[in-house]
C-alpha positions as CSV (number, residue, x, y, z in Angstrom):
1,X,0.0,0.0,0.0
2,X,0.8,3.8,-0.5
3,X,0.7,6.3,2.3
4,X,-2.6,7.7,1.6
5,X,-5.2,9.3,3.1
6,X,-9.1,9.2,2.4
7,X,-11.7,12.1,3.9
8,X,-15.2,12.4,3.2
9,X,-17.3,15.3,3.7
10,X,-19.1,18.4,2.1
11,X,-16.9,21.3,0.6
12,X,-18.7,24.4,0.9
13,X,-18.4,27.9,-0.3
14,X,-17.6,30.5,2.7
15,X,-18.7,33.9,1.9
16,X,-17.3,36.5,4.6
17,X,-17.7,40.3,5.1
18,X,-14.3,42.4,4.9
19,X,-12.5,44.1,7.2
20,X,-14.0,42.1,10.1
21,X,-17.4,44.1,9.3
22,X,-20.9,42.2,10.5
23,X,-23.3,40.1,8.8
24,X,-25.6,43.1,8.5
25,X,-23.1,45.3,7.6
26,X,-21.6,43.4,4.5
27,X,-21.8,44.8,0.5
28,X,-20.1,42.5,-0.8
29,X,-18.6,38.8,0.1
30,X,-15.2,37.6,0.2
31,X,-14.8,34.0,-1.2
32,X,-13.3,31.0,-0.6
33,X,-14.0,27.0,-0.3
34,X,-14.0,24.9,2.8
35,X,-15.0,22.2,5.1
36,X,-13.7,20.3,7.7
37,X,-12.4,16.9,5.9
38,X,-11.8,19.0,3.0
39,X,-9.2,21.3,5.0
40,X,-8.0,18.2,6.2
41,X,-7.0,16.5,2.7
42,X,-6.3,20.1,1.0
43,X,-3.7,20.1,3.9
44,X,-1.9,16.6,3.4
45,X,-1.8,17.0,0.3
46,X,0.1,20.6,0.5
47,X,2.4,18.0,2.9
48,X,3.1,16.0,0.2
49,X,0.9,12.8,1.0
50,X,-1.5,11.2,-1.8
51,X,-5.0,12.6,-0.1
52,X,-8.4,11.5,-1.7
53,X,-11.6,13.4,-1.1
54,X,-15.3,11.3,-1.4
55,X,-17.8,14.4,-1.3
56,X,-20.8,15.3,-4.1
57,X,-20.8,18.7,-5.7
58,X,-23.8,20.0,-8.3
59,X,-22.9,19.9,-12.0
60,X,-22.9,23.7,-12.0
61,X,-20.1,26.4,-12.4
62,X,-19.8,26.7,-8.3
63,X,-19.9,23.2,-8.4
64,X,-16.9,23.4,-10.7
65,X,-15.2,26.0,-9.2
66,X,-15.0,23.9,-5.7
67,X,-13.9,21.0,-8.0
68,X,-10.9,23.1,-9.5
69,X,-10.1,24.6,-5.9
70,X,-9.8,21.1,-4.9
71,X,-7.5,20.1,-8.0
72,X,-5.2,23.2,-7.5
73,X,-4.1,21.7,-4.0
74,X,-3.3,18.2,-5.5
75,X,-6.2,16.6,-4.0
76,X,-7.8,13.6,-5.7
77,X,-11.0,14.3,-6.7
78,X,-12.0,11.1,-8.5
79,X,-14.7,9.9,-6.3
80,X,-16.4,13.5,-5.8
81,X,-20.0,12.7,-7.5
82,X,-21.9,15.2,-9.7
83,X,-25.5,15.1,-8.1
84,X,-28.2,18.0,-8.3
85,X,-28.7,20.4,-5.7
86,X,-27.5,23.3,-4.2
87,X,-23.3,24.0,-3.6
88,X,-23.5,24.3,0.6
89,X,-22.6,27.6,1.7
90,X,-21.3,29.3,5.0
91,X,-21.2,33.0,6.2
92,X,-18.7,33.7,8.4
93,X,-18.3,36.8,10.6
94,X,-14.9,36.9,12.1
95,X,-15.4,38.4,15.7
96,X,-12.5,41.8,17.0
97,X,-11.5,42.6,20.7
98,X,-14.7,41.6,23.0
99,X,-17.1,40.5,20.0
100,X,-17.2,37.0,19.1
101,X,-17.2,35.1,15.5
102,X,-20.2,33.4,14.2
103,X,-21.1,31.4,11.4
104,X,-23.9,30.6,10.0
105,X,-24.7,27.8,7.6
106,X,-26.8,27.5,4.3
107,X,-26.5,23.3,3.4
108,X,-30.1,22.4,2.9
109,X,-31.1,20.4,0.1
110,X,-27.4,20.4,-0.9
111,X,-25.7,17.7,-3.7
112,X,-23.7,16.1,-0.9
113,X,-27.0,15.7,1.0
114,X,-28.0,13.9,-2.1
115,X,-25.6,11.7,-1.5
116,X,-25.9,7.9,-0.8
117,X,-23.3,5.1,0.1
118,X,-24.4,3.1,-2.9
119,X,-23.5,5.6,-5.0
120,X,-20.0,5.0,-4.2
121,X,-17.4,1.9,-5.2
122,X,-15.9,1.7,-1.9
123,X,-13.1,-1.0,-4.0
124,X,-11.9,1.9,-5.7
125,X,-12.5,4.6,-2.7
126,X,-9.5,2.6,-0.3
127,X,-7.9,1.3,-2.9
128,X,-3.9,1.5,-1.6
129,X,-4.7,3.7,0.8
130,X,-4.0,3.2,4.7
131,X,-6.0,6.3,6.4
132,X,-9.5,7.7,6.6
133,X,-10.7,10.3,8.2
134,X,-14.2,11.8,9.1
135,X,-15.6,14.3,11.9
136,X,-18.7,14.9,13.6
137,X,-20.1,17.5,10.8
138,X,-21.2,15.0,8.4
139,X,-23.5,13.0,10.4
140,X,-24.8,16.1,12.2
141,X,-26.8,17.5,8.6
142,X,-29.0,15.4,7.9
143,X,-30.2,11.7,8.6
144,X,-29.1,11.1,5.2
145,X,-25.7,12.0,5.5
146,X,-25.7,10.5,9.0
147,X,-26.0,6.9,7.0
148,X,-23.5,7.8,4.4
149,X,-20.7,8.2,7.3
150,X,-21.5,5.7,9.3
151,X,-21.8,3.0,6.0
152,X,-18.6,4.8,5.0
153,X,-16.7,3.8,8.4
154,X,-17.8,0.3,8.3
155,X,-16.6,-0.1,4.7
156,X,-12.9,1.3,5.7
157,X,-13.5,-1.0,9.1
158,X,-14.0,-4.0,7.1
159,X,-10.6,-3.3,5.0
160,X,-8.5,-2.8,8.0
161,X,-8.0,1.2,7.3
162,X,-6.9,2.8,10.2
163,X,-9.6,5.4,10.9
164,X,-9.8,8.9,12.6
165,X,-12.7,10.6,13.7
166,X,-12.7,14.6,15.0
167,X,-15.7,15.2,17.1
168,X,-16.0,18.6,15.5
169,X,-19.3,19.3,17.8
170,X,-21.6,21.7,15.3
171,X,-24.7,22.3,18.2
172,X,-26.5,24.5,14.9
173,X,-25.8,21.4,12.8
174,X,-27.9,18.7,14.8
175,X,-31.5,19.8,13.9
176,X,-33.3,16.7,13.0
177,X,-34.2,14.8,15.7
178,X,-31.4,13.0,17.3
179,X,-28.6,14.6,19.3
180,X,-24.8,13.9,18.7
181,X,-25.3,11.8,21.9
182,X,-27.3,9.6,20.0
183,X,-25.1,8.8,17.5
184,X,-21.4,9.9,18.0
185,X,-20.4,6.7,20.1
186,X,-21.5,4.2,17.9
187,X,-19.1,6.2,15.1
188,X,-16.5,6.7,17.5
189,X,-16.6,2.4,18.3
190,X,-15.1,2.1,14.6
191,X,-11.8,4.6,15.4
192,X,-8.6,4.3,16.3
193,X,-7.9,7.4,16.5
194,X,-10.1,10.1,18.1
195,X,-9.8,13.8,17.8
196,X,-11.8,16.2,20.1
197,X,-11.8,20.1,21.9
198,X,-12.5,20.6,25.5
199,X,-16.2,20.1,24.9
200,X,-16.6,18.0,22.2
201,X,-16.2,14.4,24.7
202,X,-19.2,16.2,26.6
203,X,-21.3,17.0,24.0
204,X,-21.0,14.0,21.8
205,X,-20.4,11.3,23.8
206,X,-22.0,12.1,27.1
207,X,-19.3,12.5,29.9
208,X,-16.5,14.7,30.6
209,X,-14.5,15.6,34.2
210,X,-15.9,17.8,37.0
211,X,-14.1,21.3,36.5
212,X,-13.8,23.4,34.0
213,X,-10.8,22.5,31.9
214,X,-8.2,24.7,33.2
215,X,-5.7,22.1,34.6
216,X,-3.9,19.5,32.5
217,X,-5.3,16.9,35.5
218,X,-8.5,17.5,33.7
219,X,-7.1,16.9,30.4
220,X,-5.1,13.5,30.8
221,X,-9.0,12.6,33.6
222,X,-10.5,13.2,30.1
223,X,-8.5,11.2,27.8
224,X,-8.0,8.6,30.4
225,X,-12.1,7.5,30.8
226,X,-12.2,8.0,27.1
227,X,-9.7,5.1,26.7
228,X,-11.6,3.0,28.9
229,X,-14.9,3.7,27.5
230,X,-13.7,3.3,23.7
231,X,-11.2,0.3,23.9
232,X,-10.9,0.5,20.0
233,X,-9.0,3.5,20.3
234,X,-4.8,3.5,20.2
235,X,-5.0,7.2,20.7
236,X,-7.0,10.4,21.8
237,X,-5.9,13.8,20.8
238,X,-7.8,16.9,22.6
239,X,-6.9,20.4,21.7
240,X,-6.4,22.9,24.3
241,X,-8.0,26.8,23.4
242,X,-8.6,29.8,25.9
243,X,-8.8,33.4,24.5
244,X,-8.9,36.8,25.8
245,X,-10.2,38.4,23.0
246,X,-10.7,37.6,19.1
247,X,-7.1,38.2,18.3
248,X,-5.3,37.2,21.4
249,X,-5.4,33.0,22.2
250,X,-3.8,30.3,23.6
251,X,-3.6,27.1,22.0
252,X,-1.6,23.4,22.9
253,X,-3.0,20.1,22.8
254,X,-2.6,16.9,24.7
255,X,-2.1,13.1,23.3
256,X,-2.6,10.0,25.1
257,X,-1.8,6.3,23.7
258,X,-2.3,3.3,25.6
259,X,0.8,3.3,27.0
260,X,1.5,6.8,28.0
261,X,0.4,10.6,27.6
262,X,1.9,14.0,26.5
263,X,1.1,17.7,26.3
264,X,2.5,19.8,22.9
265,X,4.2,23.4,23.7
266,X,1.9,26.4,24.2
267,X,1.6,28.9,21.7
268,X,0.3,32.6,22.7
269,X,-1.6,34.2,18.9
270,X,-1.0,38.3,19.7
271,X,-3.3,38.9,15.9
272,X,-4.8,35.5,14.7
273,X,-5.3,36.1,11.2
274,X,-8.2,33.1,10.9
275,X,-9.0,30.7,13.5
276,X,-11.1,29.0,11.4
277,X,-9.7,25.4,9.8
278,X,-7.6,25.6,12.8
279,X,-8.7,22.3,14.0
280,X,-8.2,20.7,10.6
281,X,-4.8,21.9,9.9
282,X,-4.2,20.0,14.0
283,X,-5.8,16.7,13.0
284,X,-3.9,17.3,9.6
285,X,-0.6,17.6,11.1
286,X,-1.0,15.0,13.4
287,X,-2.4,12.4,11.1
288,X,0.6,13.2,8.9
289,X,3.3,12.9,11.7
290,X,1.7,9.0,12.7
291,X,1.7,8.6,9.1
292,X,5.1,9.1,8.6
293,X,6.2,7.3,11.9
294,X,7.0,9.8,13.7
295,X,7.1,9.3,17.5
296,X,3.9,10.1,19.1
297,X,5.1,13.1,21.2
298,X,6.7,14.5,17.4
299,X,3.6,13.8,15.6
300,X,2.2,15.7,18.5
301,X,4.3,18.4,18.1
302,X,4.0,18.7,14.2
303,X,0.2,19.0,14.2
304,X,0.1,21.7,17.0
305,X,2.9,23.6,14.8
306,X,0.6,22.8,12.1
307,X,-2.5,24.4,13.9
308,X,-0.1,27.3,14.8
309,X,0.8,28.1,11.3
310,X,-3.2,28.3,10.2
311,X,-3.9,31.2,12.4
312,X,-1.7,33.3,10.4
313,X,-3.4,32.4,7.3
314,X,-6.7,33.4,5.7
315,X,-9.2,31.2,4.3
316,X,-10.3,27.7,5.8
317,X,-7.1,25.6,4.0
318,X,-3.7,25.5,5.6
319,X,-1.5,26.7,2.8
320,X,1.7,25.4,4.6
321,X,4.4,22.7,3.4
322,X,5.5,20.2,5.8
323,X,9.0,21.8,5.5
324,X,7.7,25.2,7.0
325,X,6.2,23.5,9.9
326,X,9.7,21.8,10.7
327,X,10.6,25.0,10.6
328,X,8.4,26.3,13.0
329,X,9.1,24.0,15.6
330,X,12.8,24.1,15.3
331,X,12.5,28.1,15.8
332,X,12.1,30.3,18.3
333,X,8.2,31.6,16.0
334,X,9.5,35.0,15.9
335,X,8.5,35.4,12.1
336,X,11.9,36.7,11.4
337,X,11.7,37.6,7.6
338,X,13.7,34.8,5.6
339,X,15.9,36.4,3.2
């Protein structure tokens, strides 16, 4: 087999007002494509690892556009299915000082809602590859797309594909009847590797330590019942985020195998740029790292440099090579210019 990674997921259009200006205030849209799994194989692929994306676009020019955004970042885009519907869209509207961010989503009646596991040749789908990943978006949209992930776990299950799974809690997401309680742990009992935040344990799978999350205690508490609930898992990873403002956060996270644990270096953001895809560019630079052997405390430490790197860049994608994240951990992140 190939090192390769599989995601599946919707790719949306995000449509954000400039200049950190409101919803309400906005004349025009900037553009840009994203989504979780999609930021997650955009990124693997920009480090250098053969990344396949399973999604469903409309056969219209946004649909196309997506498609080429997609092709332009060496993604492979051979099992994306041309269905009818609507392109899903996002408005973001980046918060400043004490205002916070929002987003707000537009993925009714969508072509990836359209789409259905038997619409897909799994054969060809995991063909030499050895990773896939998913998160907690898909199954939140709609009961349809709930199916499609969970069919689309069991079929890389059945294979012997090492499989990853970030919680990615969306609580404006989960609006048809069942509550990621319902249906996250059954997912999560097909993973080896899990991926969450500070909530995410809490709100998708139903427990999470007394306190408030402001202790590493709390964090290896939380990893540590999670192993014991989930026995499938070989590893958790849960990111650590606490912000004084918009533009000023700190950010680590913490790994645990089965054998032992480890927290990543702290990094303080004095003007995050975009903290969205943050996440993704993590669970990117993670997977990569454990993909290319890399001791667990280094794989670790290349997907928090990863995560550092995307809130200096705009748009959902981490734009990064796997070079310039070595970098950034063998530095002292002072953003010297190179020369």
């Amino acid at each position: 087999m190939s090192i390769g990674v599989v995601t599946l997921g919707e790719l949306m259009m995000r449509l954000k007002p400039p200049a950190k200006l409101r919803l309400r205030q906005a004349g025009y849209f900037e553009a840009c494509h994203g989504g979780a799994e999609a930021n997650v194989a955009v990124s693997l692929a920009q480090f250098g690892l053969s990344s396949r994306f399973v999604s469903a676009l409309p056969p219209t020019e946004l649909g196309e556009q997506a498609l080429m955004s997609l092709r332009a970042s060496n993604v492979d885009t051979t099992h994306i299915v041309r269905l009818p519907g609507r392109m899903g869209l996002y408005f973001l509207e980046e918060g400043a000082d004490v205002r916070p961010g929002c987003v707000i989503y537009d993925r009714e009646h969508t072509a990836f809602c359209a789409l259905k596991a038997d619409m897909i040749d799994w054969n060809l789908v995991f063909e030499g590859m050895t990773w896939f990943h998913v998160s907690g978006i898909s199954p939140a949209i709609t009961p349809s797309t709930r199916d499609l992930t969970h069919e689309a776990l069991r079929q890389a299950k059945a294979r012997g594909i090492h499989i990853s799974i970030d919680l990615n809690h969306r609580e404006r997401l989960w609006q048809y009847g069942q509550d990621a309680t319902d249906i996250m742990p059954k997912l999560v009992s097909l993973a080896d590797t899990l991926i969450a935040g500070r909530g995410d344990c809490a709100a998708c799978l139903g427990f999470s330590p007394e306190g408030d999350g402001s202790s590493k205690d709390w964090y290896e508490a939380l990893s540590e019942d999670a192993m014991h609930r989930f026995e499938n898992l070989s590893r958790i990873a849960i990111t650590i985020r606490n912000s004084s403002s918009a533009d000023n956060h700190e950010w680590a996270a913490h790994l645990r195998t089965k054998d032992d644990f480890w927290f990543s270096k702290t990094y303080n953001f004095n003007n995050v740029v975009d903290r969205v895809g943050t996440g993704d560019a993590f669970s990117a630079g993670l997977i990569f790292g454990l993909m290319t052997n890399m001791e667990s405390s280094d794989a670790l430490a290349f997907g928090a440099a990863a995560n550092a790197m995307k809130h200096t860049i705009a748009g959902d994608t981490n734009m990064v090579t796997a070079d310039e994240v070595r970098a950034l951990i063998q530095s002292d992140g002072t953003g010297r210019l190179r020369r």
